[in-house]
C-alpha positions as CSV (number, residue, x, y, z in Angstrom):
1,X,91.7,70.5,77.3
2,X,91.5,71.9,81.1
3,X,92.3,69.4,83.7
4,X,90.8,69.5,86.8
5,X,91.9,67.9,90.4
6,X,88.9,69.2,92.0
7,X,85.3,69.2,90.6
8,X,81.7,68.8,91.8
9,X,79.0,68.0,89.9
10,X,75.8,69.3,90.9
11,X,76.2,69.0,94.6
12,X,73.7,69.8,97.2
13,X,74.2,69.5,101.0
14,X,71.0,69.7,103.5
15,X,71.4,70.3,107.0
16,X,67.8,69.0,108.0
17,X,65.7,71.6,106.1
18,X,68.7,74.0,106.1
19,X,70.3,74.0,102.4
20,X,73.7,74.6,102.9
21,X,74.5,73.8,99.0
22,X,72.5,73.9,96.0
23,X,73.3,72.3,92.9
24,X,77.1,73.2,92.9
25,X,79.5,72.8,90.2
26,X,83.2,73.8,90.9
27,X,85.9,73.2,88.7
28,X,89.2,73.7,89.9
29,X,92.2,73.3,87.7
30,X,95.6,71.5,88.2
31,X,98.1,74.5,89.0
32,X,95.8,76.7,89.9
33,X,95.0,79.3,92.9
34,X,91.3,79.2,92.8
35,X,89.4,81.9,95.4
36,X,86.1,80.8,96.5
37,X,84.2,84.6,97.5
38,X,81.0,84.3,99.5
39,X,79.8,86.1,102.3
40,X,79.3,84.3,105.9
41,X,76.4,81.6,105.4
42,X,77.0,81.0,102.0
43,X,78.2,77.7,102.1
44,X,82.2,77.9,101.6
45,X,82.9,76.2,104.5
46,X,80.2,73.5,103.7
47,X,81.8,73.0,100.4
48,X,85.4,73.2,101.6
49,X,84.5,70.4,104.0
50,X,82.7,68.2,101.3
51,X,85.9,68.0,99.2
52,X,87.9,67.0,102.2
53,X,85.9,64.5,103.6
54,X,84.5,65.9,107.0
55,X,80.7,65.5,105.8
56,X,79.1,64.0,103.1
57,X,76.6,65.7,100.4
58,X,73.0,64.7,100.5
59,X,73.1,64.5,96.7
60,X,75.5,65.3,93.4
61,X,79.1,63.9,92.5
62,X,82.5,64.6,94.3
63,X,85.4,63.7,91.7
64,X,89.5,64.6,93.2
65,X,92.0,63.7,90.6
66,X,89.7,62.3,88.3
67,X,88.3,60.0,90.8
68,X,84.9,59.9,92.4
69,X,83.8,56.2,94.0
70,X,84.1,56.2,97.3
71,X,87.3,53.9,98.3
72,X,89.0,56.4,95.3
73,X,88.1,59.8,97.2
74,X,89.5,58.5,100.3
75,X,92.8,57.4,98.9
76,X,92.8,61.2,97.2
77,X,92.3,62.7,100.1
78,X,96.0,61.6,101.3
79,X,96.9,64.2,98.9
80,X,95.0,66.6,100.2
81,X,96.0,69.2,103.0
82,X,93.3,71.4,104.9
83,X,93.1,73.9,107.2
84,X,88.9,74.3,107.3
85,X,87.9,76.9,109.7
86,X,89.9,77.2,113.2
87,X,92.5,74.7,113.6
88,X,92.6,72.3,116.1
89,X,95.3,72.0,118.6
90,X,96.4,70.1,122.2
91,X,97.0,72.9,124.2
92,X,99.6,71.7,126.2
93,X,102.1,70.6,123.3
94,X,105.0,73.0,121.9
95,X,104.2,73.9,118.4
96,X,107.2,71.1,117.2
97,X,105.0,68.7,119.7
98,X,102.2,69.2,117.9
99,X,103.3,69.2,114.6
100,X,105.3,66.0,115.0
101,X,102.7,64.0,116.4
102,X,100.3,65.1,112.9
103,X,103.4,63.9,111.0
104,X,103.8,60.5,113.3
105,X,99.9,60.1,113.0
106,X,100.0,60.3,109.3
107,X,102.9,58.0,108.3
108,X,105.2,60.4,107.0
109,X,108.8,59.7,107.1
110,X,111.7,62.0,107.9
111,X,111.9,64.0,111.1
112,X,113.3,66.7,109.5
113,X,110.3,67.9,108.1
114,X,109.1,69.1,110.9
115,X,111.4,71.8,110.9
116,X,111.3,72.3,107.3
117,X,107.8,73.2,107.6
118,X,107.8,75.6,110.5
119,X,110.4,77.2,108.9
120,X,108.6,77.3,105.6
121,X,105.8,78.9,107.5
122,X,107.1,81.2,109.4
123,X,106.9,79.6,112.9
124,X,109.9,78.1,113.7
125,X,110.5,81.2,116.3
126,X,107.5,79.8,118.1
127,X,108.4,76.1,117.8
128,X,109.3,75.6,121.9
129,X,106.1,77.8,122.8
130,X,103.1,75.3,124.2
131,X,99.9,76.4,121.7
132,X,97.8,77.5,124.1
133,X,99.8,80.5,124.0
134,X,100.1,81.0,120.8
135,X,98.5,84.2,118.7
136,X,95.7,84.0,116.4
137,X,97.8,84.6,113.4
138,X,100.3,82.4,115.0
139,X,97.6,79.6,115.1
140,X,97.0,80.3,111.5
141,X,100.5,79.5,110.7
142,X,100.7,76.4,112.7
143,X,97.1,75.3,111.0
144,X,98.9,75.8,107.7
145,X,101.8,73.7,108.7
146,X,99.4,70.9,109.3
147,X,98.2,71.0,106.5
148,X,101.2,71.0,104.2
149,X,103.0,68.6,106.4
150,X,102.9,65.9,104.0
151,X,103.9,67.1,101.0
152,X,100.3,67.7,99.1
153,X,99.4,68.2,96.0
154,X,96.4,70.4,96.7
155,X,96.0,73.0,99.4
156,X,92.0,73.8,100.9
157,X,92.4,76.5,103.2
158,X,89.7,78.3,104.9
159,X,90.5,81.6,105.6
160,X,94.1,81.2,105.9
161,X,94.9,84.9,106.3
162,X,92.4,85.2,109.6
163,X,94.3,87.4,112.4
164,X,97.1,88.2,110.4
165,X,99.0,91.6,110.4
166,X,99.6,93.2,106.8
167,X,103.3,92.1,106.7
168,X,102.3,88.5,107.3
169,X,99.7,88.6,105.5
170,X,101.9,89.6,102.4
171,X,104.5,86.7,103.6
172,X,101.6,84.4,103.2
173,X,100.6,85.7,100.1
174,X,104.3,85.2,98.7
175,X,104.3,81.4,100.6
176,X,101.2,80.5,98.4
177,X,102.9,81.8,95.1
178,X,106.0,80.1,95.9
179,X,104.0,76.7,97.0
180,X,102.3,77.1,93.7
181,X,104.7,77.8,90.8
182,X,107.8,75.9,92.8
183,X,106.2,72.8,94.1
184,X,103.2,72.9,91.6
185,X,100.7,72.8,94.7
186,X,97.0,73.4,93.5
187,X,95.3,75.8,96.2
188,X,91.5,76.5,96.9
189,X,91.3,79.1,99.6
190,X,88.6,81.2,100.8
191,X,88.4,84.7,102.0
192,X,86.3,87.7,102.8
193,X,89.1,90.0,102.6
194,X,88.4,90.0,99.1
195,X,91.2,92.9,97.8
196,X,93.5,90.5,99.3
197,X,92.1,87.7,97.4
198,X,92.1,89.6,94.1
199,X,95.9,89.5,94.6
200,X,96.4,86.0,95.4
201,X,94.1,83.9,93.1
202,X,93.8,83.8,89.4
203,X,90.2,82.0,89.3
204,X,87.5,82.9,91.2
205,X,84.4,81.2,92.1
206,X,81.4,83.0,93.5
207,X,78.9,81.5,96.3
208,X,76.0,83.4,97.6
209,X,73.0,81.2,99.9
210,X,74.5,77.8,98.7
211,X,74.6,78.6,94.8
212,X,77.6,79.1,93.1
213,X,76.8,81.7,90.8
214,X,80.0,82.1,88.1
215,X,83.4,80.4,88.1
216,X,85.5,83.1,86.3
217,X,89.5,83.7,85.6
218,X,91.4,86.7,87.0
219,X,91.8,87.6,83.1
220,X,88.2,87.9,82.4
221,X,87.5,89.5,85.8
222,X,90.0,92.2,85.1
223,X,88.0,92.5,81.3
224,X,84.3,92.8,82.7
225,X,85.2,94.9,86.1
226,X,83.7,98.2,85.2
227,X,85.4,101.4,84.7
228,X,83.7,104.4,86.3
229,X,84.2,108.4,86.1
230,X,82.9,109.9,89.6
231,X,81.9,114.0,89.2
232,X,80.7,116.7,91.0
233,X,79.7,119.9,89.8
234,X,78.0,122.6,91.2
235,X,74.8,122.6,90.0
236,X,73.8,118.3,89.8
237,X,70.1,118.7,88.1
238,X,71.8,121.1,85.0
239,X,74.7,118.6,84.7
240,X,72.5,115.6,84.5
241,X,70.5,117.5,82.0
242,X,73.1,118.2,79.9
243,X,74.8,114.6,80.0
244,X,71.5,112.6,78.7
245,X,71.2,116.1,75.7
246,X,74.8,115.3,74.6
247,X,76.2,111.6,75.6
248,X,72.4,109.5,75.8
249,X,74.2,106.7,75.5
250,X,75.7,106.9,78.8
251,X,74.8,105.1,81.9
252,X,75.1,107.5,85.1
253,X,73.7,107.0,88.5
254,X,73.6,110.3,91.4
255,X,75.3,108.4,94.9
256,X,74.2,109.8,98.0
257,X,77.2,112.2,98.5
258,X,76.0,113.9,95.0
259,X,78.8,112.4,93.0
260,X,77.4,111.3,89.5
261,X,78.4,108.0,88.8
262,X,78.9,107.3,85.2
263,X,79.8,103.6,84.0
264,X,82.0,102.7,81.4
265,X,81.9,106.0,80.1
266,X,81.9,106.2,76.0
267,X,84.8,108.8,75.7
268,X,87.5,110.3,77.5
269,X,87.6,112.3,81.1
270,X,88.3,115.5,79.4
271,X,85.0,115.9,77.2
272,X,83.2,115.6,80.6
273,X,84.8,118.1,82.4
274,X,84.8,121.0,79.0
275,X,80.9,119.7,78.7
276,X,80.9,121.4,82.1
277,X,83.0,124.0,81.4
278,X,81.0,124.9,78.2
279,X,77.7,125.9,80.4
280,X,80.0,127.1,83.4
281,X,79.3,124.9,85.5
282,X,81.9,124.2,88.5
283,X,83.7,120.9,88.7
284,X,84.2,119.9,92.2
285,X,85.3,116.4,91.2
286,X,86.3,114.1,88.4
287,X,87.8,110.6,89.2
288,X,88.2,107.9,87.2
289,X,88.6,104.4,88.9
290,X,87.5,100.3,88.1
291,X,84.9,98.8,90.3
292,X,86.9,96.3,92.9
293,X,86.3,92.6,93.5
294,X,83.8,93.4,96.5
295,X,81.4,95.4,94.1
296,X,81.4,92.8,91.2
297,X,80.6,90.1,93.6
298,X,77.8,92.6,94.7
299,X,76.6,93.3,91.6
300,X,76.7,89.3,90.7
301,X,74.9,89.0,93.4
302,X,72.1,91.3,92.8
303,X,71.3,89.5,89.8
304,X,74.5,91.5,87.2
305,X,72.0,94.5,87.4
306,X,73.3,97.5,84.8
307,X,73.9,100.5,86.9
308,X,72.0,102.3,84.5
């Protein structure tokens, strides 16, 4: 049986007449690194700042670690560390300032993990410099710090990778792995640089105007993400002809560009390509590739419309 540390139970959050969350139920298990995909306004941060604490939902249950009254969820939170949209900083303190004075405020013992966990993020370069002065991505680092500070035993990060170069964002990527099958730290992050995502998580939650539409593992994902052949031949109306004559079964789509899209095709690439050569037809084209994260979530979106 799946244990969760994070789930919602029909949760819905109103700002005034503005629903910000409708009826969502997340389920996040122990171990995991959950992605939560939505585009900006779909309620991620909303939800993100629901399980930490920093507003309340208008109606539906919050449970963390199995618990869900009130005086429980705040004692849960302690294990909790976030980093919900841009992170907060006094200017004027050094980066080791600032992240000694979140470890004095919280309680936690042991000076030394200060520097622990600006080396474990990558910032311990920057530790003198005031953070006024500090980078975006170099902000993002510090956030994160914060937030692991004290040890947790669930990470809610919201969009962690923000202002990052590819190299750090690959360090980050590695830090999260590491976090999560040394340590055993539970992470629920959110994205819209989705390929990156893909890489990172191995469950995925999808939000779109405050409904979460389908929780679904990176397993599954990688079985229902459609395959698709892309051809071009010379002459498009013949070709189109000749594929609903021999291979009905097929679902095909013309793009813009003239490229016939087929999906899932029934066979192999070389029938389609001697099916061309057979009525000599020219074949500019002939890829075959798997739909990414961005277009499934599109599709999703659209209601799972076939492409045929």
């Amino acid at each position: 049986m799946k244990e969760y540390v994070i789930e919602t139970r029909n949760v819905t959050k109103s700002y005034g007449s503005v629903l910000a969350l409708n009826q969502v139920s997340l389920h996040v298990e122990r171990g995991s690194i959950y992605g939560l995909i939505g585009d900006n306004g779909a309620g991620k941060s909303t939800l993100l700042k629901l399980l930490a604490g920093h507003v309340f939902a208008t109606s539906g249950e919050i449970s963390l670690f199995d618990k869900h009254h009130p005086k429980e969820l705040e004692h849960s939170r302690r294990q909790i560390g976030t980093m919900i949209e841009s992170p907060g900083f006094f200017p004027d303190l050094t980066v080791s300032q600032m992240l000694e004075y979140c470890r004095i405020q919280r309680g936690i013992p042991g000076k030394t993990k200060v520097e622990e966990t600006l080396k474990l993020t990558g910032i311990w370069e920057k530790k003198n410099s005031k953070c006024k002065n500090l980078s975006l991505g170099q902000k993002q680092r510090l956030g994160l710090a914060i937030a692991m500070i004290g040890d947790p035993k669930i990470l809610i990060l919201d969009e962690p990778i923000n202002g990052l170069d590819p190299s750090g964002i690959l360090e980050l990527r590695n830090l999260f792995h590491q976090l999560n099958e040394e340590k055993h730290i539970t992470i629920l992050l959110s994205s819209h640089i989705l390929t990156e995502l893909q890489q990172t998580a191995d469950t995925f939650g999808f939000l779109s105007h405050g409904r979460l539409l389908e929780e679904i593992s990176a397993e599954k994902l990688q079985e229902q993400c459609t395959d698709y052949l892309n051809i071009m031949v010379s002459d498009l109306e013949t070709y189109t002809a000749l594929l609903e004559k021999h291979y009905p079964e097929d679902c095909y789509k013309v793009l813009p560009d003239q490229t016939i899209q087929i999906s899932n095709p029934k066979r192999d690439s070389k029938h389609y390509s001697q099916l061309a050569a057979d009525h000599k037809l020219v074949l500019a084209k002939l890829e075959e590739r798997r739909a990414t994260l961005e277009e499934y979530y599109m599709n999703l979106k659209q209601g799972g419309e076939k492409t045929c």
